[in-house]
C-alpha positions as CSV (number, residue, x, y, z in Angstrom):
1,X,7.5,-6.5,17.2
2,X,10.2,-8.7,18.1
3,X,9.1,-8.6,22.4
4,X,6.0,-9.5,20.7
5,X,4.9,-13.5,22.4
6,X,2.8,-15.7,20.6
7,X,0.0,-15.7,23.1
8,X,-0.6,-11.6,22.4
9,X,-0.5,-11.9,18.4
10,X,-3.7,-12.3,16.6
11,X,-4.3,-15.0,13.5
12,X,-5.5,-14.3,10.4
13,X,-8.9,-16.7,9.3
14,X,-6.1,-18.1,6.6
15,X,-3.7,-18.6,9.3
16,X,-4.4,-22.3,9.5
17,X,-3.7,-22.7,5.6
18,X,-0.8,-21.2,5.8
19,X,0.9,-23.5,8.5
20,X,-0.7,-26.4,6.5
21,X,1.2,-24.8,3.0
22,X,4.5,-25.3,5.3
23,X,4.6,-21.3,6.0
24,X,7.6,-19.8,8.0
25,X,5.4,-17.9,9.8
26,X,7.0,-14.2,12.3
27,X,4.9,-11.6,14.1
28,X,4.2,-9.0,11.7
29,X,1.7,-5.7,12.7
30,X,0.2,-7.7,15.6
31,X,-0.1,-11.2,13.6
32,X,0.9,-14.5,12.8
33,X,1.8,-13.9,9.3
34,X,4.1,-15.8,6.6
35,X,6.8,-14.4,5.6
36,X,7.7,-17.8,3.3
37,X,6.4,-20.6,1.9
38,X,8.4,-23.8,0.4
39,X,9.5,-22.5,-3.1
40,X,11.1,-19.6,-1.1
41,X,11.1,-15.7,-1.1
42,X,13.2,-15.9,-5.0
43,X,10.6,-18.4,-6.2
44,X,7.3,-16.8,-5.0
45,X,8.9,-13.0,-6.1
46,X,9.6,-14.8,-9.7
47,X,6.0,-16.7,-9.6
48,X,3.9,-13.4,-9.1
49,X,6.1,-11.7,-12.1
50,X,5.4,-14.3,-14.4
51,X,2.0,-16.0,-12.8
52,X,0.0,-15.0,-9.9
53,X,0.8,-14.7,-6.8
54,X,-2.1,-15.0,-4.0
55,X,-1.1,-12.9,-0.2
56,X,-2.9,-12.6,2.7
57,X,-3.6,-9.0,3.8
58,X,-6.2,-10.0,6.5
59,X,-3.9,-7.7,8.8
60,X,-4.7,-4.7,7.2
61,X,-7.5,-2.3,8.2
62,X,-10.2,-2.4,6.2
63,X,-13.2,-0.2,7.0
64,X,-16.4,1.9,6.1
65,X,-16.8,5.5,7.1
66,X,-20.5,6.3,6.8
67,X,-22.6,9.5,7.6
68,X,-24.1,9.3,11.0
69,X,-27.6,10.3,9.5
70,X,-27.3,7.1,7.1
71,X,-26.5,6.3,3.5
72,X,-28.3,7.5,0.1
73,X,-29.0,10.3,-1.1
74,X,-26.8,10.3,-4.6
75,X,-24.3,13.0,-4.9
76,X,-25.1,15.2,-2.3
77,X,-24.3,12.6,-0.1
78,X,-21.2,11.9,-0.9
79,X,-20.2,15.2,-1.0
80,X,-21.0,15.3,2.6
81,X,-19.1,12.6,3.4
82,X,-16.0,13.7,1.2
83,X,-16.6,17.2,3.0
84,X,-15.5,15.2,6.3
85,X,-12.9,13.4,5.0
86,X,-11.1,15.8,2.9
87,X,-10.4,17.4,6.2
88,X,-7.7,15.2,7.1
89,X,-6.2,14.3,3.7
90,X,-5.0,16.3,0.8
91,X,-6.7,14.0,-2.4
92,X,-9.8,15.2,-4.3
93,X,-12.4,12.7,-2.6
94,X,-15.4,14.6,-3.4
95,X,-14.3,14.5,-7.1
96,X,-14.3,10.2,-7.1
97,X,-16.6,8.9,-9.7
98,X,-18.6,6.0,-8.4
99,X,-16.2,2.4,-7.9
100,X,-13.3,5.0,-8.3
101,X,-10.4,4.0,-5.7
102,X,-7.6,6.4,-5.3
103,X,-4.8,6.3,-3.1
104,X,-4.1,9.3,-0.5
105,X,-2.1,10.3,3.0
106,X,-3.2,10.8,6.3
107,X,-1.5,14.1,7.4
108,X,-0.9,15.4,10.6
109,X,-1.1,19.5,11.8
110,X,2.5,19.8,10.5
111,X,1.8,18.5,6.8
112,X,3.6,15.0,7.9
113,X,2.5,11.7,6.6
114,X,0.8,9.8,9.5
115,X,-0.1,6.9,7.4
116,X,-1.0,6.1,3.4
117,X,-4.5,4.8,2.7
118,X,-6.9,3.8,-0.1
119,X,-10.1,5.4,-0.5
120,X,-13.3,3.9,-2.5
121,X,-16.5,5.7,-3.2
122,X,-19.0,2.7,-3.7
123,X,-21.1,2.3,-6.4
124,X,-24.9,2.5,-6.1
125,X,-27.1,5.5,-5.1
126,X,-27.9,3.8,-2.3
127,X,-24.4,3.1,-1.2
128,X,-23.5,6.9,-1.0
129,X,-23.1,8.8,2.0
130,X,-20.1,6.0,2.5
131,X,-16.6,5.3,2.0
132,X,-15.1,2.0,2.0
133,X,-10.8,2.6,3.3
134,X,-8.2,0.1,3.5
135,X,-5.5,1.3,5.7
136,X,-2.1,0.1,7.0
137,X,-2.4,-2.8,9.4
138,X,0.7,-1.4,11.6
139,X,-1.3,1.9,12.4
140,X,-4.4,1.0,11.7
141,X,-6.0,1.6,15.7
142,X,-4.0,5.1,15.4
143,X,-5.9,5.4,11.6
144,X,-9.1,5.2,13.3
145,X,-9.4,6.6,16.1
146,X,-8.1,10.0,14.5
147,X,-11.3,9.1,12.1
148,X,-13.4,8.6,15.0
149,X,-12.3,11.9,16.9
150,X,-12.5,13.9,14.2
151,X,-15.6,13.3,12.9
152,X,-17.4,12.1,16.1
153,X,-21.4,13.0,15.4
154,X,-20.6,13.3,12.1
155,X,-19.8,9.8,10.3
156,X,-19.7,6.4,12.3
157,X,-17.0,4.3,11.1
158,X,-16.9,0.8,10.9
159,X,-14.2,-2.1,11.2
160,X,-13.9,-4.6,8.7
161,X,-11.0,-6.7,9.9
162,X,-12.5,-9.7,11.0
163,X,-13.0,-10.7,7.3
164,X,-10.4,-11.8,4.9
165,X,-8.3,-9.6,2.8
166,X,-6.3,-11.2,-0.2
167,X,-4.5,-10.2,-3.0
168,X,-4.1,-11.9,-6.3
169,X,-1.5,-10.4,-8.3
170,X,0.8,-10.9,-11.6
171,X,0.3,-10.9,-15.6
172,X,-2.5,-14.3,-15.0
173,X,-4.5,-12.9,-12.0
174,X,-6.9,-11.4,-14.2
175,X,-7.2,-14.8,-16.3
176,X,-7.9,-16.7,-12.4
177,X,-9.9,-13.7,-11.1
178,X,-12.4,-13.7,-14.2
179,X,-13.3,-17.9,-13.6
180,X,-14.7,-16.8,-10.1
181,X,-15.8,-13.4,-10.9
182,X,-17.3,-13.3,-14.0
183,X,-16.8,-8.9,-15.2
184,X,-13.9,-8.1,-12.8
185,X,-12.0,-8.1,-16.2
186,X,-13.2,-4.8,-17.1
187,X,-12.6,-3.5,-14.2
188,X,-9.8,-0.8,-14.5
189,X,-6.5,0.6,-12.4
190,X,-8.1,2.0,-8.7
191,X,-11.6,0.6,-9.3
192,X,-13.8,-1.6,-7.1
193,X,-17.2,-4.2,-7.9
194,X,-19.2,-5.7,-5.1
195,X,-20.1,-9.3,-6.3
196,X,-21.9,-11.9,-4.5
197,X,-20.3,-15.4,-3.5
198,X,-22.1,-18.0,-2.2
199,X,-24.5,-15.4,-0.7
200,X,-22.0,-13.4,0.6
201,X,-21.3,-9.9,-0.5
202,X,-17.8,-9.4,-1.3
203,X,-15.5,-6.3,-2.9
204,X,-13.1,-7.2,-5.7
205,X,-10.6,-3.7,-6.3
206,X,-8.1,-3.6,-9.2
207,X,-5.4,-2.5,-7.2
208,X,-2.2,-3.7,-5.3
209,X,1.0,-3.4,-4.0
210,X,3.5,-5.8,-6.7
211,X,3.6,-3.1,-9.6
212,X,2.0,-6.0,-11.3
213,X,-1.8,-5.8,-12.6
214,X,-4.0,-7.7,-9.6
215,X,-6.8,-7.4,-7.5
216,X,-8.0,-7.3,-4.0
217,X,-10.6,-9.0,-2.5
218,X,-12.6,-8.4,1.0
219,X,-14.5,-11.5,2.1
220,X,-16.0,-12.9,5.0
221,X,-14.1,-15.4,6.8
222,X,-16.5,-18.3,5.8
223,X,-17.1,-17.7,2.6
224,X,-13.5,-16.7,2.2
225,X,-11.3,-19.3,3.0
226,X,-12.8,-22.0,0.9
227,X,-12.6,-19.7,-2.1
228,X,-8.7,-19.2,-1.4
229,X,-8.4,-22.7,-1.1
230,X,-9.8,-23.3,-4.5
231,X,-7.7,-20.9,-6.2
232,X,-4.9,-22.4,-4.8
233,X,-5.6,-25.6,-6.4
234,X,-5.5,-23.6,-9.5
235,X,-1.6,-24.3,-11.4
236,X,-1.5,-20.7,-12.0
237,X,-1.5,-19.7,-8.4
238,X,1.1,-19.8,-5.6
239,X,0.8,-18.5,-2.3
240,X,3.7,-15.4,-1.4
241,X,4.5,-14.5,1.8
242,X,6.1,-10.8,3.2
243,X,9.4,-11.5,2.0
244,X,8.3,-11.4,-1.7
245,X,5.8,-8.8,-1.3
246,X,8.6,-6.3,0.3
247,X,11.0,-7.1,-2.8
248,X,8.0,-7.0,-4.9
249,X,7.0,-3.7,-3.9
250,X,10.6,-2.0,-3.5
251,X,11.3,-3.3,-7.0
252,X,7.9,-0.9,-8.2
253,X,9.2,2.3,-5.9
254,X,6.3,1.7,-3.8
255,X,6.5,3.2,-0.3
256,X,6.1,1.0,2.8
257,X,4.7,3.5,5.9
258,X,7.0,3.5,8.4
259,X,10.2,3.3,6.4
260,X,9.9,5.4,3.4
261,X,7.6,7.7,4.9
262,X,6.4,8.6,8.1
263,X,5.1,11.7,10.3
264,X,8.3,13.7,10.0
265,X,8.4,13.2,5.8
266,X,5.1,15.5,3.7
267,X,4.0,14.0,0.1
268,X,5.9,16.4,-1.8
269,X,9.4,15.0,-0.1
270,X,7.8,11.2,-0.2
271,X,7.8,12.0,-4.0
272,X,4.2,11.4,-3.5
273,X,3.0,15.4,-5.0
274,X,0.6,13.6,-7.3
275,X,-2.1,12.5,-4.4
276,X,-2.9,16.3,-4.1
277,X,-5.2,17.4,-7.1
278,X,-5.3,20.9,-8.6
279,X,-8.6,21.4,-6.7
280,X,-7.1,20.4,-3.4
281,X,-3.6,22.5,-4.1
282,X,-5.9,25.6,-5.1
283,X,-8.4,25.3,-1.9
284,X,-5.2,24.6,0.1
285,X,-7.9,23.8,2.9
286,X,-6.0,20.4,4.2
287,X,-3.6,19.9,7.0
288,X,-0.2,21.2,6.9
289,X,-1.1,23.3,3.9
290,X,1.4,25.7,4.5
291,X,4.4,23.6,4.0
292,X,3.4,21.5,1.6
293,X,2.2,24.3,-0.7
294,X,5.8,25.5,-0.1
295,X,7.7,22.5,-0.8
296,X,5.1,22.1,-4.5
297,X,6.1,25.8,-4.9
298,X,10.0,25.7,-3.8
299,X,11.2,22.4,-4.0
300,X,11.6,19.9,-1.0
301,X,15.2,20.1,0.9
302,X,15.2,16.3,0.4
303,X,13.7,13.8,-2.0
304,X,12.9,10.2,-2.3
305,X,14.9,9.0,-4.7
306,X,15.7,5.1,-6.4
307,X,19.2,3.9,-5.3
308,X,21.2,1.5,-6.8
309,X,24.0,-0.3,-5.4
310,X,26.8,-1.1,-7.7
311,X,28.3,-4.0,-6.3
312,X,26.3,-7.0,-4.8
313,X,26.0,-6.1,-1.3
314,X,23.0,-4.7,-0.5
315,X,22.0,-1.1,1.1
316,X,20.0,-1.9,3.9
317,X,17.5,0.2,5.8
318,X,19.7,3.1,7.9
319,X,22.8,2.9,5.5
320,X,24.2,6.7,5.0
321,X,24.6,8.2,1.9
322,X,27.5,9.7,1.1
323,X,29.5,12.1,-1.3
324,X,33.0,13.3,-1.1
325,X,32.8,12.3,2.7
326,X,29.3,14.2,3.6
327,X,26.1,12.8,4.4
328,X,24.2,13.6,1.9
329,X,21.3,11.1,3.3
330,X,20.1,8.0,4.1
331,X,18.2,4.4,2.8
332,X,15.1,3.7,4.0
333,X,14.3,0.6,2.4
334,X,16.9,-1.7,0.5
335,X,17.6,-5.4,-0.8
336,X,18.4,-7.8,-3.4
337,X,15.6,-7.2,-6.5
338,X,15.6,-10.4,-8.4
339,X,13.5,-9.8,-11.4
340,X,16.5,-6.7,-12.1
341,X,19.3,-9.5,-10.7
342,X,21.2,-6.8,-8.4
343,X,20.4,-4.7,-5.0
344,X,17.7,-2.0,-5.2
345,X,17.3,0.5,-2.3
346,X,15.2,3.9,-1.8
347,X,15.8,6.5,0.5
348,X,16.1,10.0,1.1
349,X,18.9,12.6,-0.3
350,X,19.3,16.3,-0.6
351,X,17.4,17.7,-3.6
352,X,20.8,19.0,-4.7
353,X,22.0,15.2,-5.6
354,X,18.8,13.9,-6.2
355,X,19.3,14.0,-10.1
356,X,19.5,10.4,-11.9
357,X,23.1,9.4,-12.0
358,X,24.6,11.0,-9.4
359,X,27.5,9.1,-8.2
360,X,27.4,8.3,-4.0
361,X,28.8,6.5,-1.7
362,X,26.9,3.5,0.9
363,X,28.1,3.2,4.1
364,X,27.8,-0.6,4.3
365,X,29.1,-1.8,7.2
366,X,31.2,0.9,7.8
367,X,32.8,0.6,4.4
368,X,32.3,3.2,1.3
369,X,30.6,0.9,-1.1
370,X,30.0,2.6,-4.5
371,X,26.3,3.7,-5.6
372,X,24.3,5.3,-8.0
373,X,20.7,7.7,-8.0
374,X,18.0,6.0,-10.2
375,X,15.2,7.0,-11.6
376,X,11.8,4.7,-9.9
377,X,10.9,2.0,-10.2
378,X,13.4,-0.7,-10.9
379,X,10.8,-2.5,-12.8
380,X,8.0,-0.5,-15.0
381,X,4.2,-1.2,-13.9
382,X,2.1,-3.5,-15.4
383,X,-1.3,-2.1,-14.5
384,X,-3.9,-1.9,-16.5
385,X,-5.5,1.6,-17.5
């Protein structure tokens, strides 16, 4: 991203509101995107623990995979979809209960994680037949053409990226959420509404990427952007930029593609077992089967394990593991958490030193700096069940 100009990155529709709210803005996934605001990545991390925090995920890929012969048709139609889909990831989509979200891999031949995705059957028998997906915004061109090629004739799958994506997230976002849609309250953990706004139809998802409760919204870009601007002008809100939401999320174990898992890692070494389903596991009819039945059977050679750093320099991203003078493994993602007030890194170790409290060494700058396995996350969940 860095060779990345200015003239070849796209913009957001809130990209305009951020440079107004004083954003630092980088490239980021093919975007203009803020990184900061004013208060700073330590205030806005702080803010969305204790308030809400509002992000911008325009960049991300949101879509709809539909049957080519149309929606409806109740049940059987989404098993036909699901059918299609459950081709190409290992989760039990057939199984989804109407507004159900759940959270699943993309896998390649080999088992390996090509990207991690959210999948929502809609509610309303005449919404079946479809899926509405939010994938990563780095990947999201590889995301769908593999959906495109593999089910060409068979489901027609359409981009929703032009509209706006935002997240609202911390312990108030349900109390903002609820004055603009009245009923999103009840929603619970990985589930969706569609609600009308000013005309528009818009989806609200309990979901999020913080470990805090929060929500999602997908919005058109003009009905959208004067709706973020008015929460903003709500106290409880703050706008939070990528820096927070990477410390947010490493703080709650959460993966980020490309780091803590990519093509050569499979679900069961990502620590990530729990997106297969007994169904799924039994049928054994996704990709990479083989070796991922093996490694639930067996155990993984490696495991994605919570890493804490015992003095204050951080573990960054590539830093080797070590014990008594052997790589043992490696961080993949690492940083100062400030709602636990010391460094926090992940990564990847050998299953034999994967066990909470084993003592290891982090090659930080070429010095042994002393370390510890951890249990994830850092910071227990907050969503609501």
């Amino acid at each position: 991203m860095a060779n990345q100009t200015t003239e070849t990155l796209k913009r957001t529709p809130l990209y305009d509101m951020h440079v107004d709210l004083g954003a630092r803005i980088v490239p980021f996934a093919g975007y203009e995107m803020p990184v900061q605001f004013p208060m700073g990545v330590m205030g806005e991390h702080t803010w969305t623990r204790t308030h809400a925090g509002l992000f911008d995920v325009s960049h991300m890929g949101p879509c709809f995979l539909t049957l080519e012969e149309g929606i409806g048709g109740g049940d059987e139609a989404h098993a036909a979809i699901s059918a299609l889909v459950e081709t190409l990831v290992p989760s039990d989509i057939a199984g989804l209960k109407q507004g159900q979200a759940r959270l699943t891999v993309l896998l390649n031949a080999e088992g390996g994680i090509l990207d991690d995705l959210i999948i929502t059957r809609p509610i309303g028998d005449d919404a079946q037949g479809s899926l509405y997906i939010v994938v990563n915004g780095a990947v999201k061109h590889q995301d769908w053409e593999i959906f495109e090629t593999a089910l060409a004739g068979k489901a027609v799958l359409t981009r929703a990226d032009d509209r706006i994506l935002f997240a609202l997230q911390g312990p108030e976002a349900v109390d903002v959420m609820s004055d603009f849609f009245p009923g999103c309250e009840e929603l619970a953990f990985m589930h969706h509404m569609p609600f009308e706004l000013n005309g528009t139809r818009c989806i609200v998802s309990r979901c999020g990427y913080t470990g805090e409760d929060g929500f999602e919204v997908l919005v058109s870009a003009v009905a959208g952007v004067p709706l973020v601007e008015e929460m903003l002008e709500d106290t409880r809100v703050r706008p939070v930029g990528l820096g927070a939401r990477d410390s947010l999320r490493l703080e709650a174990g959460l993966c980020l593609y490309g780091h803590d898992m990519d093509a050569t890692r499979d679900p069961v070494e990502a620590g990530m077992a729990w997106v297969i389903q007994k169904t799924r596991r039994e049928a054994g009819n996704f990709p990479g089967a083989a070796r991922i039945l093996a490694a639930l059977k067996d155990g993984p050679a490696e495991k994605r394990v919570g890493i804490r750093p015992l003095e204050r320099a951080p573990a960054r991203e590539g830093t080797e593991i070590e014990i008594d003078g052997k790589t043992v493994g490696v961080v993949t993602s690492g940083g100062f958490g400030p709602t636990v007030d010391h460094p926090v890194a992940m990564g990847y170790i050998a299953a034999a030193h994967a066990a909470p409290g084993t003592k290891v060494d982090l090659m930080v700058r070429g010095k042994a700096r002393p370390g510890e396995v951890v249990a994830l996350p850092f910071v227990p969940h907050n969503y609501k069940r």
